[in-house]
C-alpha positions in Angstrom: 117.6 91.9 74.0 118.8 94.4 77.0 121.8 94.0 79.0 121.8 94.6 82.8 125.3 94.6 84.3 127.7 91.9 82.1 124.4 89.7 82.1 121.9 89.8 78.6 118.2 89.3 79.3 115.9 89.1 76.5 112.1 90.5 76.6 109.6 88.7 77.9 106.7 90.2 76.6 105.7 89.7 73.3 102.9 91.8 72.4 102.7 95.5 71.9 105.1 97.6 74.5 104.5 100.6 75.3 105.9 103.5 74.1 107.4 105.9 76.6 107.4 106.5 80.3 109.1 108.9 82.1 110.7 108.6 85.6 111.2 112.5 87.4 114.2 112.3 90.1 117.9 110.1 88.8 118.6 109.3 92.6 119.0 105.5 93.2 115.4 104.8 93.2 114.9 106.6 90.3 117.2 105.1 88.4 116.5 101.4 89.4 112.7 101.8 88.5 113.8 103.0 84.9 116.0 100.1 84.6 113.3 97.8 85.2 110.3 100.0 82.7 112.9 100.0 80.1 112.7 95.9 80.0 108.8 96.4 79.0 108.9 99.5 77.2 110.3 101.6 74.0 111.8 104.4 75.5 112.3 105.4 79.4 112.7 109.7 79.8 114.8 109.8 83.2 114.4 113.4 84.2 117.1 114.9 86.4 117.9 118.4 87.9 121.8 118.4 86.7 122.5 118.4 82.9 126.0 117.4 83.5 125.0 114.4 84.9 122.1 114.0 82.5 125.0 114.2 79.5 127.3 111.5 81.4 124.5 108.9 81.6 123.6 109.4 77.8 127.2 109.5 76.9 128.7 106.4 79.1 125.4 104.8 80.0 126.4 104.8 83.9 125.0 107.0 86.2 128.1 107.0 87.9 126.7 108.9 91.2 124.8 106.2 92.3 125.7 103.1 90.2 128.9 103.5 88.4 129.2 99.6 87.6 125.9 99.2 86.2 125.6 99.9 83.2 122.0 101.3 81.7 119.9 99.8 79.4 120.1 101.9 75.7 117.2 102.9 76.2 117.1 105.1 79.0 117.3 108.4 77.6 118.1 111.2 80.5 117.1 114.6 80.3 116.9 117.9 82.1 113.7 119.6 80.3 109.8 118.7 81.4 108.7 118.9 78.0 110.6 115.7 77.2 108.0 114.0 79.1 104.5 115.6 77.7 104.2 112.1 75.6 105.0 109.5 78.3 101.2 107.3 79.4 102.9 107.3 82.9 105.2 109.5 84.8 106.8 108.3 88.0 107.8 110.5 90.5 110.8 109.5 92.5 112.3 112.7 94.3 112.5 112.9 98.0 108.9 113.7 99.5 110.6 117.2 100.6 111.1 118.4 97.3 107.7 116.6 95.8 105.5 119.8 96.2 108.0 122.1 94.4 108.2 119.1 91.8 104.0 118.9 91.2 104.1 122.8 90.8 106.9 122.7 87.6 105.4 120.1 86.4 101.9 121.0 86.5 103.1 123.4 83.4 104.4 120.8 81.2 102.2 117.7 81.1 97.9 117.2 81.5 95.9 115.1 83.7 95.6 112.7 81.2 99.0 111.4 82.2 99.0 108.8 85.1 101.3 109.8 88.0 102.9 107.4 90.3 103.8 108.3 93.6 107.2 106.2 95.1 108.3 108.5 97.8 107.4 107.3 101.4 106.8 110.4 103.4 104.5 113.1 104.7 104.6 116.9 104.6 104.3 118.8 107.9 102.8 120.6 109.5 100.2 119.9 106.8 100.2 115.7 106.9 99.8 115.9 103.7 100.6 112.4 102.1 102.2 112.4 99.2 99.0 111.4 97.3 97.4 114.3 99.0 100.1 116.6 97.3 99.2 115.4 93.9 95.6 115.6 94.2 96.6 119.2 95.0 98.1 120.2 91.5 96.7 117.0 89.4 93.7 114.6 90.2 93.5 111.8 93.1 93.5 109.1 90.4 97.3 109.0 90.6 99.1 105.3 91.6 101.0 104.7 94.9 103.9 102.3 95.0 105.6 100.5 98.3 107.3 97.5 99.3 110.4 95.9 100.8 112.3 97.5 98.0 116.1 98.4 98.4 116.7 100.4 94.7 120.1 99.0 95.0 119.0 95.0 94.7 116.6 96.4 92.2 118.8 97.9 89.5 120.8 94.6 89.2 117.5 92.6 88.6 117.0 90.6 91.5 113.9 89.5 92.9 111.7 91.6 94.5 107.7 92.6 94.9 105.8 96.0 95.6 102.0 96.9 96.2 100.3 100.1 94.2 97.2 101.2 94.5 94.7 103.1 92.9 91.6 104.7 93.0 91.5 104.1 89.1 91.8 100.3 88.6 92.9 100.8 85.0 96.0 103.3 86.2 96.6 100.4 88.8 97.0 97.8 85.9 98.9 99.6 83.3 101.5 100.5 85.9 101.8 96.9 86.5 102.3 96.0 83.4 104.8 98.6 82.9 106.4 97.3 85.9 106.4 93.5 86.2 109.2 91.2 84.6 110.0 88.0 85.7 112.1 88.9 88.9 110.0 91.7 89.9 106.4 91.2 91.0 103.5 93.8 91.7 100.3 92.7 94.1 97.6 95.9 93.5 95.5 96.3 96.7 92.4 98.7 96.8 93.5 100.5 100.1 96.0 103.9 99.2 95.9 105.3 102.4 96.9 102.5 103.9 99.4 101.5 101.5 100.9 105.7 101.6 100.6 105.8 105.7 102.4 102.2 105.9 105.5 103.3 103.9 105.8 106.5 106.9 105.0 104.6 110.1 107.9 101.7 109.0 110.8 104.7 108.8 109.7 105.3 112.7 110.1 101.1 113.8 113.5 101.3 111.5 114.4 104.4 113.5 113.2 102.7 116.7 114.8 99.7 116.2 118.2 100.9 115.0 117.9 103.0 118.7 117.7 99.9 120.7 120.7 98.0 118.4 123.0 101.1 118.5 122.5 100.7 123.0 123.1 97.2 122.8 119.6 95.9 123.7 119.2 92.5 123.9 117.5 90.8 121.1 114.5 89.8 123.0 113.4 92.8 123.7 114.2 94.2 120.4 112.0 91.3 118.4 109.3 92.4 120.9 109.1 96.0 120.7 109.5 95.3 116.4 106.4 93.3 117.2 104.7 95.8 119.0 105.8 98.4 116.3 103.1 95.6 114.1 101.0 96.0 116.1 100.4 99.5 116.6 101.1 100.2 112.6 98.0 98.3 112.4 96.1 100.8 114.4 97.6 103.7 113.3 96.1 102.7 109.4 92.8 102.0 110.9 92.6 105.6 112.6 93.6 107.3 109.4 90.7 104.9 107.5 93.0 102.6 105.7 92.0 99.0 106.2 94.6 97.4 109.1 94.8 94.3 106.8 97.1 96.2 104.6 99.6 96.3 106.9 100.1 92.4 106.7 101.5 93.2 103.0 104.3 93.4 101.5 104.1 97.5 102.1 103.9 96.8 105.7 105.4 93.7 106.9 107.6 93.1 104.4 108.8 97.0 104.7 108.8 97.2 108.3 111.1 94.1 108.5 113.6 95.0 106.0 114.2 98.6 107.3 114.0 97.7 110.8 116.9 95.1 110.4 118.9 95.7 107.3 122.2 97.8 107.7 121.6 98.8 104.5 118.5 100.8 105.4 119.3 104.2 106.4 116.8 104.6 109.5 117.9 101.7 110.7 121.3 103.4 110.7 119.9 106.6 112.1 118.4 104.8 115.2 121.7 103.5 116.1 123.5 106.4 115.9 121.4 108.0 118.2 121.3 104.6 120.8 125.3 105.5 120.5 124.4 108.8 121.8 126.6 110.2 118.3 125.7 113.7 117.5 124.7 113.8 113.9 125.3 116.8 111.8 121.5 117.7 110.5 122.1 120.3 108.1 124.9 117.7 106.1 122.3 114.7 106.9 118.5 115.1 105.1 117.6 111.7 106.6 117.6 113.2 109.4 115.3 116.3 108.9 113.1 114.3 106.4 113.1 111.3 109.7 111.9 114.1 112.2 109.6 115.6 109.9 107.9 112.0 109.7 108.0 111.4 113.5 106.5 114.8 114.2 103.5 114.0 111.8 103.1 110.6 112.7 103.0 112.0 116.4 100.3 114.2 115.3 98.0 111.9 113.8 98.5 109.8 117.0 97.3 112.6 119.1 94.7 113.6 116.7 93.0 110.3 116.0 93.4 109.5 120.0 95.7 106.6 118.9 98.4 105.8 121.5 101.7 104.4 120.0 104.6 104.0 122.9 107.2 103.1 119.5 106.1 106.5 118.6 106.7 108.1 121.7 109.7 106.7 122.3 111.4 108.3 119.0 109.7 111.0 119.2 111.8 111.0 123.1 114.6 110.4 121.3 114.6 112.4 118.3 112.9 115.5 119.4 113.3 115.6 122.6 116.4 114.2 122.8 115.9 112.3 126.3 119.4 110.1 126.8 118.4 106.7 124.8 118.6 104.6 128.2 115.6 106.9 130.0 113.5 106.5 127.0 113.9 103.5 126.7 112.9 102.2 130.6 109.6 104.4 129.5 108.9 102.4 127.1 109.6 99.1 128.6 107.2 100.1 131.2 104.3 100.6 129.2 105.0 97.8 126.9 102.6 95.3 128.5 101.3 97.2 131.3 
């Protein structure tokens, strides 16, 4: 029996669980996916960079930063020291994709390849375009797992229903993370394509942006359902160019993503975008969404211009963001070329 909130669930799976995983990063995403491990296994290691905060969430059982009426589950155990996790089968990694390299390189010290690594942070290094898969093939193996989906961490830690995709080059990694993983409100789809799956969870922060640009100048809904569509579209070939299979897109780590941060408030590049359609100067060095958003537009412009892949939702961000043309003129560019 676990409680979640004021609510009591009871286990759902009856046979053997297993024993330990550990979850690196006690941000919001973090801390939802060890809520939902620790319904299917003995003991979840939450690693975090701050032992005073490690000390409140083993003493209170809140981690009152990001969810201080949530109560974890017993047992979550937090922790500031790597070693803690050189018995966990499965280590997820759930810091920001700016700090992942750093991340890899401590770790790299503490636990073997043996362990499998899942990757949850939707980003891309640059100038490198590294994917964040790319990083841990670097310092580990490339038999790590990839998770992405529609996935707000802040629905997840209170249970409700939601799905993800992972995908692996190691089938076996790819099933035991979904059985760490599933319960009955949260559902995991493995598909074969990483790639795809890594490039889809970048490409949907630059519609979000895009779309949250055209909000924020009061664009009229037509028009922004149509470039969202065109944003599809283009995702589509973007995967294809990198070699991910364009299919993949139609999952829940594309559509489903694309959607929900394109049109939720709650999604912070939506929220981006439409300060810049207001034309509001945002303070960048306070703000790491914004550097990690440019950093992702930049690459993503890259690869476009690379792979000889044209993308006007692209270019019109990247008008935005980095160039910083006034939101209207960018804007009439891109209505131009939108059926042309």
């Amino acid at each position: 029996m676990i409680q979640i909130g004021n609510e009591i669930f009871y286990r759902w799976k009856l046979g053997d669980l297993m024993k330990k995983v550990g979850v690196i990063g006690g941000g919001s995403l973090g801390t939802a996916l060890a809520q939902i491990l620790s319904q299917n296994v003995e003991e979840v290691c939450l690693h975090l960079r701050r032992k005073e905060l490690a000390e409140t969430i083993n003493q209170t059982g809140f981690n009152n930063e990001y969810y201080p009426n949530t109560r974890l589950n017993e047992n979550i155990m937090a922790t500031v020291d790597f070693n803690d996790l050189k018995d966990c089968e499965i280590v997820f990694l759930s810091v920001p994709s700016s700090a992942l390299r750093e991340t890899l390189a401590s770790l790299k010290e503490f636990i073997d390849e043996s362990k499998i690594l899942v990757s949850t942070a939707k980003g891309i290094e640059y100038p490198s375009l590294k994917t964040m898969g790319n990083l841990i093939e670097e310092y580990f193996n490339d038999e790590y797992v990839s998770l992405s989906g529609p996935n707000f961490a802040s629905e997840m830690v209170l249970n409700l229903e939601t799905v993800s995709n992972i995908a692996s080059k190691n089938k076996d990694n790819a099933r035991k993370v979904k059985e760490a993983l599933t319960t009955p409100q949260f559902k995991v789809k493995i598909i074969d394509d990483v790639a795809g799956l890594e490039i889809c969870g970048v490409i949907k922060n630059i519609n979000a942006i895009a779309n949250g640009i055209c909000k924020g100048m009061n664009i009229n809904e037509n028009a922004r359902y149509a470039i969202l569509t065109k944003g599809f579209e283009e995702t589509q070939k973007i995967v294809e160019a990198i070699g991910g299979d364009p299919s993949t897109v139609k999952e829940y780590c594309g559509f489903g993503d694309l959607v929900l941060t394109s049109t939720s408030n709650e999604s912070r590049n939506h929220t981006l975008g439409m300060l810049y359609g207001q034309r509001i100067i945002v303070d960048e060095d306070a703000s790491g969404i914004v550097v990690e958003g440019k950093k992702s537009i930049k690459a993503i412009r890259d690869i476009c211009e690379k792979t000889d892949t044209e993308s006007i939702v692209v270019d019109f961000v990247y008008d935005v963001v980095v160039n910083q043309i006034r939101p209207k003129m960018a804007f009439r560019k891109l209505w131009e070329r939108i059926e042309d």
